[in-house]
C-alpha positions as a printed NumPy array, in Angstrom:
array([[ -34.408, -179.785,  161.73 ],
       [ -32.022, -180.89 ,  159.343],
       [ -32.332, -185.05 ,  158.615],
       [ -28.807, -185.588,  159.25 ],
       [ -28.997, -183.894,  162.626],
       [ -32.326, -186.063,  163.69 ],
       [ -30.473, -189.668,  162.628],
       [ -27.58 , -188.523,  165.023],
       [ -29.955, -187.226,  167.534],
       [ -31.937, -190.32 ,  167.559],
       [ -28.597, -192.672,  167.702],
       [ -27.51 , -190.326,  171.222],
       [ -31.334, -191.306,  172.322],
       [ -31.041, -195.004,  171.229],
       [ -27.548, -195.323,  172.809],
       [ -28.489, -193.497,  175.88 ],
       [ -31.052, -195.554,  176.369],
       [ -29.595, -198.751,  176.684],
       [ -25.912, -197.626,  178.135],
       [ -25.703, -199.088,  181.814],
       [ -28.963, -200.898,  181.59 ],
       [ -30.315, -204.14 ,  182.309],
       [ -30.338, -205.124,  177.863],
       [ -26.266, -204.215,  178.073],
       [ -26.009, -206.417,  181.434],
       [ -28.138, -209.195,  180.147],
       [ -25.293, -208.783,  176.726],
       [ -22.749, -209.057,  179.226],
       [ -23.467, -211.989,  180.236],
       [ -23.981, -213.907,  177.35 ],
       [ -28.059, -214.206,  178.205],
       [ -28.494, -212.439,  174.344],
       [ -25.703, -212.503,  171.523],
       [ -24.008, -209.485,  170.452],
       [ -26.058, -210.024,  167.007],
       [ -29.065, -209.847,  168.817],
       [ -27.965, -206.647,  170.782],
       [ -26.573, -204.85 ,  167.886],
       [ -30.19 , -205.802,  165.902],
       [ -31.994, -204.185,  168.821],
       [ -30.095, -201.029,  168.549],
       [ -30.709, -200.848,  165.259],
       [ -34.253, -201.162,  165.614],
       [ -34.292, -198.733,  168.401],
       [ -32.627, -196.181,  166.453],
       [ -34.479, -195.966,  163.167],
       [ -37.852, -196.087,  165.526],
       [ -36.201, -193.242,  167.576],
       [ -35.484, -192.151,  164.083],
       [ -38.901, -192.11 ,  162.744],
       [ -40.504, -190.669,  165.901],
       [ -38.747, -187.613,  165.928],
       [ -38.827, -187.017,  161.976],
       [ -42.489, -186.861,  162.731],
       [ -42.197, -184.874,  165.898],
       [ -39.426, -182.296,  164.357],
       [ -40.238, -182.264,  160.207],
       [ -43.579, -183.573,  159.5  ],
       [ -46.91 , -181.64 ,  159.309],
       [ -49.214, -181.238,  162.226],
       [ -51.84 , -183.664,  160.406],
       [ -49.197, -186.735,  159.961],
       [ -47.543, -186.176,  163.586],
       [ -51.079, -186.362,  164.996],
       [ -52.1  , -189.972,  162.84 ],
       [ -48.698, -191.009,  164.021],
       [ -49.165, -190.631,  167.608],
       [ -52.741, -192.162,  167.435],
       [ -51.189, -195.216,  166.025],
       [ -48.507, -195.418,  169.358],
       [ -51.142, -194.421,  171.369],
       [ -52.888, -197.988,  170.266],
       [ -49.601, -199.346,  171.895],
       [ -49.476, -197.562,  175.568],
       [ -48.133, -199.579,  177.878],
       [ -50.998, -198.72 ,  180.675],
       [ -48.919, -201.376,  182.98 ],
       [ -45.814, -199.889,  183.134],
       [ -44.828, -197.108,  185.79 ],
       [ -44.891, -193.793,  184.751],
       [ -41.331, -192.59 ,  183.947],
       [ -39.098, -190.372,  186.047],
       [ -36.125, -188.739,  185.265],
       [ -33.082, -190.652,  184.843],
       [ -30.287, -190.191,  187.958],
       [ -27.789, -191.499,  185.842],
       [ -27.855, -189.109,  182.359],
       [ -28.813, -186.076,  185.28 ],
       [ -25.069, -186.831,  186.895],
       [ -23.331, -186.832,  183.143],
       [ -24.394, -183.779,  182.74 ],
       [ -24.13 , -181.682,  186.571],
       [ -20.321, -183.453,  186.102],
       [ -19.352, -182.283,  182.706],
       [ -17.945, -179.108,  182.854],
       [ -19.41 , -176.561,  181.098],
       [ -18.597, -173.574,  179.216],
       [ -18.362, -170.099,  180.742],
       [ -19.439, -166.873,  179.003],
       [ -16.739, -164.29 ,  178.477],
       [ -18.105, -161.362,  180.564]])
């Protein structure tokens, strides 16, 4: 995938990710700065970044050593995810294109 097209892919993931959450709420009201919020979604998008560089446009090999080194860091506390109600209703309520027949 072209490297352009995974940085902007990994900002809609990073920004997803923390729209309408608890970190934008907490922002909100004023329990973290908007330096610290706009640090954090940096952060979270060159990670996001990085992951899916390895995942998209790196060999086999180098994925594989990368996920062995997250894998060191699996949160084996936290619930299992499930699919988020909130990005499922963007996209049943955006109106999509219809094929010419």
């Amino acid at each position: 995938m072209n490297d352009d097209t995974v940085k902007k892919l990994a900002l809609m993931i990073a920004a997803n990710c923390t729209r309408n959450s608890v970190l934008e709420e907490a922002e909100q009201a004023n329990a973290i700065s908007q330096e610290q919020m706009t640090q954090f979604n940096h952060q979270m998008s060159n990670r996001i970044y990085t992951f899916l560089t390895y995942l998209l446009n790196k060999p086999a090999e180098e994925y594989s050593v990368m996920i062995k080194e997250l894998s060191k860091n699996y949160p084996e506390a936290w619930a299992l995810p499930d699919l988020d109600q909130n990005l499922i209703n963007a996209v049943t309520q955006s109106s999509l294109p219809t094929l010419p027949h």
